[in-house]
Backbone as ProteinMPNN parsed JSONL, in Angstrom:
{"seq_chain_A": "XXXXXXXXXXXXXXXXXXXXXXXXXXXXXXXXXXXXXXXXXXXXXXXXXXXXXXXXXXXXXXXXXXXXXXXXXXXXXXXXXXXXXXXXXXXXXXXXXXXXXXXXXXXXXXXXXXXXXX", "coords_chain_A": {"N_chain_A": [[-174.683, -69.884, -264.756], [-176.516, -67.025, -264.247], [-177.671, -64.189, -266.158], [-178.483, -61.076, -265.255], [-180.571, -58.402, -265.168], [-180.32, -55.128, -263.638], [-182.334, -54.369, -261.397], [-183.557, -56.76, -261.048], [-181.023, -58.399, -260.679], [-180.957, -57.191, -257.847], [-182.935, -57.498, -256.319], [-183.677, -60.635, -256.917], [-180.804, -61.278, -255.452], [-181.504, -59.993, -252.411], [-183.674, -62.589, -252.161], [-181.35, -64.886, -251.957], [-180.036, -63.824, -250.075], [-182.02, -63.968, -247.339], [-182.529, -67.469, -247.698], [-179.772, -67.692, -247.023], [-179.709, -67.876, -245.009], [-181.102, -69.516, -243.304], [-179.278, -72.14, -244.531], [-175.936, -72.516, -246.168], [-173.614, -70.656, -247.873], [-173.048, -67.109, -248.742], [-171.357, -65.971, -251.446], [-170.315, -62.775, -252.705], [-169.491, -61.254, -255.378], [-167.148, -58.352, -256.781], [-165.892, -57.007, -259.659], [-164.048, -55.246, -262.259], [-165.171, -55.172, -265.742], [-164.72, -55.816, -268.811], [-166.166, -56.258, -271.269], [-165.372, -58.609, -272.508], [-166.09, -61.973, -273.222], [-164.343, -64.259, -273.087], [-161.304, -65.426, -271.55], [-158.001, -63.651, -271.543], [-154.666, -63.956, -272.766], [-152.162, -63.119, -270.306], [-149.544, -60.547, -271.044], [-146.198, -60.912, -272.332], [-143.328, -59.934, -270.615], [-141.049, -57.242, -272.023], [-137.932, -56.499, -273.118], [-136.953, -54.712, -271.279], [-138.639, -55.121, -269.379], [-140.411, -54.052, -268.324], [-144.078, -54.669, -269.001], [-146.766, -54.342, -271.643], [-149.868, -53.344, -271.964], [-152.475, -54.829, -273.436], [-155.344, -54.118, -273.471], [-156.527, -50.719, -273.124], [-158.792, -48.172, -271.932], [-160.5, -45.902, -274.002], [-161.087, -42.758, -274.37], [-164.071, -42.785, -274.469], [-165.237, -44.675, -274.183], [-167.019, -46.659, -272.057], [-166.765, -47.315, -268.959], [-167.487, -50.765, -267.157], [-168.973, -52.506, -264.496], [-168.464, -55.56, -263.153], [-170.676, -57.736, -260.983], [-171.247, -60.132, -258.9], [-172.934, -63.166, -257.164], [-173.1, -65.847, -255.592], [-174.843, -68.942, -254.285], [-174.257, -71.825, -252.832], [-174.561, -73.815, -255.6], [-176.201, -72.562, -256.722], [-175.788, -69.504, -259.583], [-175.741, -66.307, -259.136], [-176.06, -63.147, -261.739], [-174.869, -59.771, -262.738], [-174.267, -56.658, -264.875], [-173.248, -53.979, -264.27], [-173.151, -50.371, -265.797], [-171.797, -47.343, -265.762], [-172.351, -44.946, -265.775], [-175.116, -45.905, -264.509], [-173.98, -46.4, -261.967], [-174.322, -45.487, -259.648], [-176.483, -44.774, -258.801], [-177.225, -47.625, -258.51], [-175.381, -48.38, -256.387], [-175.905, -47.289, -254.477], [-179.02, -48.715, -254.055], [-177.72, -51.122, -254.19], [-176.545, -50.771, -251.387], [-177.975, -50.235, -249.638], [-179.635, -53.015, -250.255], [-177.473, -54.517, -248.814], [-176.666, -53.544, -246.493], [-179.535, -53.928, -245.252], [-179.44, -56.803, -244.396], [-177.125, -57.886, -242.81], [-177.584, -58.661, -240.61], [-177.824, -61.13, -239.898], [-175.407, -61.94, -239.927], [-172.294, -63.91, -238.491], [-169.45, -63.741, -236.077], [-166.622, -64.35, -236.729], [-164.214, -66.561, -235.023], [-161.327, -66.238, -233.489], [-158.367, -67.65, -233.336], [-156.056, -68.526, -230.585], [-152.78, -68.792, -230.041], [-151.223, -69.889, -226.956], [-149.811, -68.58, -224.648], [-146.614, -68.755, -222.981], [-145.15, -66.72, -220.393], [-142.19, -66.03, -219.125], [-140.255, -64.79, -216.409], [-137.488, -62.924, -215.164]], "CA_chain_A": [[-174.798, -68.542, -264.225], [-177.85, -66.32, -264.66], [-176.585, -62.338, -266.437], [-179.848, -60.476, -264.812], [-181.238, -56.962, -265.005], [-179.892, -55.293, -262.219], [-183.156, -54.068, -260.574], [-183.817, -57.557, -261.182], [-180.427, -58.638, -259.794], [-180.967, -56.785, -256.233], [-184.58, -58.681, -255.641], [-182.99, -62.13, -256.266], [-180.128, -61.048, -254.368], [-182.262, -60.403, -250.888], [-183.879, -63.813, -251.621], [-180.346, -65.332, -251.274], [-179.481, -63.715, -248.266], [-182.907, -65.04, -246.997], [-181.892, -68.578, -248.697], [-178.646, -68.005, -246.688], [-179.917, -67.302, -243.205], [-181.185, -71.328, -243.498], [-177.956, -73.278, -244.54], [-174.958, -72.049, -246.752], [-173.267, -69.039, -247.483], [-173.369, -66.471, -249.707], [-170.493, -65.078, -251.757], [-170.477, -61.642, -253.508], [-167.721, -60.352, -255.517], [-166.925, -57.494, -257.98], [-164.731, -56.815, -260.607], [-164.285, -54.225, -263.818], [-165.839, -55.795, -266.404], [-164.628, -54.999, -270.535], [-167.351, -56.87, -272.403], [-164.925, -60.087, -273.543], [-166.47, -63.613, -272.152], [-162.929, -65.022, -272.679], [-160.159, -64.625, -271.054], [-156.705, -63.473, -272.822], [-153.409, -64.599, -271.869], [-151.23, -62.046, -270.129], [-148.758, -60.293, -271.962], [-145.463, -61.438, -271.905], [-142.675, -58.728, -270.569], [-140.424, -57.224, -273.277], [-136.862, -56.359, -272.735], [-137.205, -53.497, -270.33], [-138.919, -55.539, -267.514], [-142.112, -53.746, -268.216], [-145.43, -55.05, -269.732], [-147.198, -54.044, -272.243], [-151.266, -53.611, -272.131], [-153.097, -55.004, -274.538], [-156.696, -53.446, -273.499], [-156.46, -49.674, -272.317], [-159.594, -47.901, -272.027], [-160.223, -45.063, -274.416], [-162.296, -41.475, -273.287], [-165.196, -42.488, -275.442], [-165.4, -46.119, -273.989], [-167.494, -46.88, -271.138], [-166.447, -48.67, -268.096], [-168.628, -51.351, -266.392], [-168.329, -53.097, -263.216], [-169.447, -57.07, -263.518], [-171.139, -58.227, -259.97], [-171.905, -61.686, -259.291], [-173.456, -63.419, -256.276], [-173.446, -67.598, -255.639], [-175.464, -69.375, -252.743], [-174.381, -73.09, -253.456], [-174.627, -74.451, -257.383], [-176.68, -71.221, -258.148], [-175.391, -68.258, -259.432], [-176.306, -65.041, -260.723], [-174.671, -61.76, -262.178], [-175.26, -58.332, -263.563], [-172.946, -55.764, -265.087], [-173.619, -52.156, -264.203], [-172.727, -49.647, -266.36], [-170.769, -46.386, -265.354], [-173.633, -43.976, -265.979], [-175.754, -46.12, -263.643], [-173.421, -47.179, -261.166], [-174.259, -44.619, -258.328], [-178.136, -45.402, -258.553], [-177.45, -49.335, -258.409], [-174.796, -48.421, -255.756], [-177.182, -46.826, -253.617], [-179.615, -49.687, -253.865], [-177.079, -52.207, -253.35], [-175.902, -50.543, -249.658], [-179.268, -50.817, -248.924], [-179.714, -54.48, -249.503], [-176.43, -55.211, -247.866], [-177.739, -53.075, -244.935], [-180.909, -54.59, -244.688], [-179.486, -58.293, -244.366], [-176.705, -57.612, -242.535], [-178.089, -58.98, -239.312], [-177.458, -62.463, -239.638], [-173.734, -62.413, -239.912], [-171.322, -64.664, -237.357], [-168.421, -63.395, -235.916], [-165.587, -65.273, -237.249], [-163.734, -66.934, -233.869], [-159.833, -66.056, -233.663], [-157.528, -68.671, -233.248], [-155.249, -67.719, -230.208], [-151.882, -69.577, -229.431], [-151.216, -70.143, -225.632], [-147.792, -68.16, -224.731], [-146.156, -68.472, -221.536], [-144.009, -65.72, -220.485], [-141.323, -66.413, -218.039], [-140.363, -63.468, -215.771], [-136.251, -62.94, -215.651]], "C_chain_A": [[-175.857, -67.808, -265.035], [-177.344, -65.013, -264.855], [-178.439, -61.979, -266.094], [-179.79, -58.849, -264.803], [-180.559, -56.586, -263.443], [-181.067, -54.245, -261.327], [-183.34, -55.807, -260.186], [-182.207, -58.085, -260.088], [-180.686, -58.311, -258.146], [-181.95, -57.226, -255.556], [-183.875, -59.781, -255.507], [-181.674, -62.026, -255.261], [-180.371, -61.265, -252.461], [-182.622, -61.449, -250.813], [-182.802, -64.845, -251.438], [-180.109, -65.068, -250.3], [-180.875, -64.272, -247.434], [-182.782, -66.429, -246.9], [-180.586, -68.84, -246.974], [-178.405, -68.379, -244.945], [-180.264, -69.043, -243.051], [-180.283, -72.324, -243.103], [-177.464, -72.533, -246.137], [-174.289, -70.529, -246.419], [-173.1, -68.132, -249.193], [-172.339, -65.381, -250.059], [-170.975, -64.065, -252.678], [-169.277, -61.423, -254.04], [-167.976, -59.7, -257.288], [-165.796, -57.546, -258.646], [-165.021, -55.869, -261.827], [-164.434, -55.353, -264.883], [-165.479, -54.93, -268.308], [-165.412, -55.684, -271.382], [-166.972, -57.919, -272.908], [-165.589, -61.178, -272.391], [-165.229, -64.715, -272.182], [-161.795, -64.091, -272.156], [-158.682, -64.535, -271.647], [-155.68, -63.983, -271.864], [-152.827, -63.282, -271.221], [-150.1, -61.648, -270.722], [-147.171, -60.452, -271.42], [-144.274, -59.935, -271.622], [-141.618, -58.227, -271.47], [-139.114, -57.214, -272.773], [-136.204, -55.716, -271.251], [-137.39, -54.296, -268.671], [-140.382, -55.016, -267.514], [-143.423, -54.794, -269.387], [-145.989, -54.801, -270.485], [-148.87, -54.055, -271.465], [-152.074, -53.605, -272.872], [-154.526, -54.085, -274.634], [-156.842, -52.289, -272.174], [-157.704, -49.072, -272.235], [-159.686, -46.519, -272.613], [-161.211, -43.94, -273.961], [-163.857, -42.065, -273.581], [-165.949, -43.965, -275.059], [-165.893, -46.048, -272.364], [-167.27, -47.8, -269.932], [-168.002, -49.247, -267.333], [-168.165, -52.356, -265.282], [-169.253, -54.811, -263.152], [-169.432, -57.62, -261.354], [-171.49, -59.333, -259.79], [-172.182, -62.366, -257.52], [-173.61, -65.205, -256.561], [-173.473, -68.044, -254.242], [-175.093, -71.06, -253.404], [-173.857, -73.415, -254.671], [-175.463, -73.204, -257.666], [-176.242, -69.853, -258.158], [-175.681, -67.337, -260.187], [-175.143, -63.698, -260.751], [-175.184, -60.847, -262.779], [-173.856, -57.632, -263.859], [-173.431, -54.432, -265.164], [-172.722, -51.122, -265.003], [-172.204, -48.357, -265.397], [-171.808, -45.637, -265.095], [-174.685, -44.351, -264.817], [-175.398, -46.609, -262.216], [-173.829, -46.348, -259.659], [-175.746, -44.816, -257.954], [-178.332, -46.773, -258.286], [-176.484, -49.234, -257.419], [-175.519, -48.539, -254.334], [-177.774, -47.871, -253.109], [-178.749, -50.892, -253.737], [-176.654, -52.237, -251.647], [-177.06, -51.019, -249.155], [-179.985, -52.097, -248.535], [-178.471, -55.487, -248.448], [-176.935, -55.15, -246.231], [-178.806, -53.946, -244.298], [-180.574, -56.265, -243.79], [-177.789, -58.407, -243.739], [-176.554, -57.707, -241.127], [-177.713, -60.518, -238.725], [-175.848, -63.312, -239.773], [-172.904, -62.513, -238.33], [-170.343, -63.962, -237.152], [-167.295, -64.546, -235.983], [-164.677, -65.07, -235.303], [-161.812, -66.907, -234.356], [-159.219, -66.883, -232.695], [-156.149, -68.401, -232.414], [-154.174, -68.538, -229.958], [-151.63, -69.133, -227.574], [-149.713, -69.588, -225.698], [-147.757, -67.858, -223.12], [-145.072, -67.228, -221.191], [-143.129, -66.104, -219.104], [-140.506, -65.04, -217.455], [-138.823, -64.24, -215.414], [-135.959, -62.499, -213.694]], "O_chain_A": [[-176.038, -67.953, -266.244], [-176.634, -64.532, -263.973], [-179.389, -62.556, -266.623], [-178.811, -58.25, -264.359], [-180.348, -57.323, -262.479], [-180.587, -53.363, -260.614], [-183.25, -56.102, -258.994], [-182.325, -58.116, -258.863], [-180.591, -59.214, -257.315], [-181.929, -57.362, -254.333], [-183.412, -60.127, -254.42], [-181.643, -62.777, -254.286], [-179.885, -62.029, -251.628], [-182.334, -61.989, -249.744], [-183.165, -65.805, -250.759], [-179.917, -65.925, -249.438], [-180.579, -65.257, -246.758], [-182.961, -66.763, -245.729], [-180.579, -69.771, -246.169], [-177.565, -68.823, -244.162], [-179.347, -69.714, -242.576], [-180.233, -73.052, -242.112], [-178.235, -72.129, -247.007], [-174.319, -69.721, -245.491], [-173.066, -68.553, -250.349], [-172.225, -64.303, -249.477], [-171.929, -64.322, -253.412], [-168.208, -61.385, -253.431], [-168.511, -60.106, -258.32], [-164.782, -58.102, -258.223], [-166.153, -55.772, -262.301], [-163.775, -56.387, -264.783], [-165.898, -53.87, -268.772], [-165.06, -55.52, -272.55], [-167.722, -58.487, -273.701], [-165.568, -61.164, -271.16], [-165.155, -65.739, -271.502], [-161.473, -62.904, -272.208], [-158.282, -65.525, -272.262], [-155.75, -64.308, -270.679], [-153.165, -62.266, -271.829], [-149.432, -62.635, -271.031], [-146.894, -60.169, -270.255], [-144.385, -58.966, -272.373], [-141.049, -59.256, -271.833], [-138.987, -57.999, -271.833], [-135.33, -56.115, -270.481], [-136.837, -54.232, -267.573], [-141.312, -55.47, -266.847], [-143.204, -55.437, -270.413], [-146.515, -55.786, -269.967], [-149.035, -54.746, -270.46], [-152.603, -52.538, -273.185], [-154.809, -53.447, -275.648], [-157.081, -52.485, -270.983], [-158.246, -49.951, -272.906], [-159.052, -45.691, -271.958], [-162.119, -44.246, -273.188], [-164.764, -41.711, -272.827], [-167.024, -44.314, -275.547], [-165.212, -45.448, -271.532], [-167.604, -48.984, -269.985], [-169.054, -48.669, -267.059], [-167.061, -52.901, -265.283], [-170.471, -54.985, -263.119], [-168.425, -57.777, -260.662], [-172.242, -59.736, -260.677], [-171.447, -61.867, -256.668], [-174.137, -65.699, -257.558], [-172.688, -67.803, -253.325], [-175.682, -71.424, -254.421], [-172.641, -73.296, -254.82], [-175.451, -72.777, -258.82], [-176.24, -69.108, -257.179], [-175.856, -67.306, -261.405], [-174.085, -63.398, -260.198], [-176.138, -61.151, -263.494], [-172.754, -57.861, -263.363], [-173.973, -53.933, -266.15], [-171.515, -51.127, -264.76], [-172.275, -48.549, -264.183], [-172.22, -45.727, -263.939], [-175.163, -43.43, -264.156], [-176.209, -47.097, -261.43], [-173.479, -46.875, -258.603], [-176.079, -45.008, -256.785], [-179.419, -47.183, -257.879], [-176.361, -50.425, -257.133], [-175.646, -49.425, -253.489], [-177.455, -48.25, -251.982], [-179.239, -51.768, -253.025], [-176.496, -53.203, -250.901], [-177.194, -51.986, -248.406], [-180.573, -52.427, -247.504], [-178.524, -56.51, -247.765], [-177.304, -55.916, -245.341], [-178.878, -54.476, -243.189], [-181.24, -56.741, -242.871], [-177.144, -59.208, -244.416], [-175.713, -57.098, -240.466], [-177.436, -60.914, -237.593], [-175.393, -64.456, -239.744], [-172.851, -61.697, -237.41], [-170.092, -63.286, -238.15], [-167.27, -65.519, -235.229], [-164.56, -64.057, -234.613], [-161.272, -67.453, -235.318], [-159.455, -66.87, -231.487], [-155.146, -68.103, -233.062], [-154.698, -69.498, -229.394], [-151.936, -68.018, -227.151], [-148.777, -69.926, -226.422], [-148.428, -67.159, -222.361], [-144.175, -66.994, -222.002], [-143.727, -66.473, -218.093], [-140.162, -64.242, -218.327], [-138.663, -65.458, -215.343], [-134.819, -62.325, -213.264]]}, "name": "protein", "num_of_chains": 1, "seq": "XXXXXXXXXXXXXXXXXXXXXXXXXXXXXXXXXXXXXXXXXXXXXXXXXXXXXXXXXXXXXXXXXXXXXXXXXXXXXXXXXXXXXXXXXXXXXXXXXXXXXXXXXXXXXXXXXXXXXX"}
């Protein structure tokens, strides 16, 4: 996985969906993002029934949102900060928008029902 600039992310981005219009497909997916590259165990529940949370976010602490995009075996990713998230928001609708043309309509799967009249 490629961590990219995210002006830089939203260029290679369009040339996937380009890429995609070809042969494959092209997943996107977000998530909040706290800066660890491992992942922790979940915390176990105490007496109560409730949970504990190990990592709360404090006023002074910045949230970031981790984005990631894979056509195939290649994949890339950015993590937008809070501060910039409404300017890289923006420019993300826009490439969704743009490319947004070449999507299938998924075919629904109907069962056959007879009805018998009384």
């Amino acid at each position: 996985m490629v961590l990219l600039e995210n002006d830089n992310f939203l260029s290679e981005l369009t040339r996937y969906f380009q890429r995609s219009k070809q042969s494959g497909s092209l997943t996107i997916t977000m998530k909040r993002y706290d800066g660890r590259t491992t992942p922790q165990p979940k915390d176990k529940k105490d007496q109560k029934g409730t949970s504990s949370t190990s990592h709360q976010t404090t006023p002074q602490e910045e949230l970031k949102c981790l984005i990631r995009a894979s056509l195939g075996s290649k994949k890339i990713a950015t993590v937008v900060n809070q501060k910039e998230m409404n300017r890289f928001q923006l420019a993300y609708a826009n490439v969704i928008k743009a490319n947004m043309d070449g999507l299938k309509k998924k075919e629904k799967k109907t069962k056959a029902k007879t009805k018998r009249k009384a």
